[in-house]
C-alpha positions, 0 to 999 in steps of 0.5 A: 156647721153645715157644707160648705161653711167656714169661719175663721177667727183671727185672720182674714183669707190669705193673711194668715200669716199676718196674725196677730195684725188681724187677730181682732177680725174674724170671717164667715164663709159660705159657699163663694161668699165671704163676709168680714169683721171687727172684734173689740176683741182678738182671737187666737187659740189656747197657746196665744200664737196663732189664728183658728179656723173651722171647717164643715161639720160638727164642733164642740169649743171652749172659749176663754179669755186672756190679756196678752201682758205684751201688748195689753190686748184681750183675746178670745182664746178658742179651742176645739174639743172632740165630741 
């Protein structure tokens, strides 16, 4: 992702905390703007207990899905792999 880009999925800017309330959002931000949005979908990485988020540069992910048995919900689950 070029300078100044970040996304974060499963959150939105200063709520981390309330994952997985927000875990169906995701936002991309570029320089000061910051746009949001809404999944069908929830977001969360492999272990299920937090939101991702991804800074500048280079990223290479894995993405798979898992229902949550608690809640019923479907989860986009991302994870970063080195390059």
């Amino acid at each position: 992702m070029p300078d100044k880009v970040a996304v974060d999925f499963g959150t939105l800017p200063g709520r981390q905390g309330k994952w997985p309330a927000d875990a169906n959002n995701y936002c991309i931000q570029i320089g000061g703007k910051t746009t949001f949005y809404s999944s069908e979908a929830s977001f969360s990485n492999p272990e299920l207990n937090r939101p991702v988020s991804l800074g500048s540069g280079r990223h290479r992910l894995l993405l798979s899905t898992k229902i949550e048995s608690k809640s019923g919900k479907l989860f986009v689950l991302i994870s970063e792999k080195g390059l």
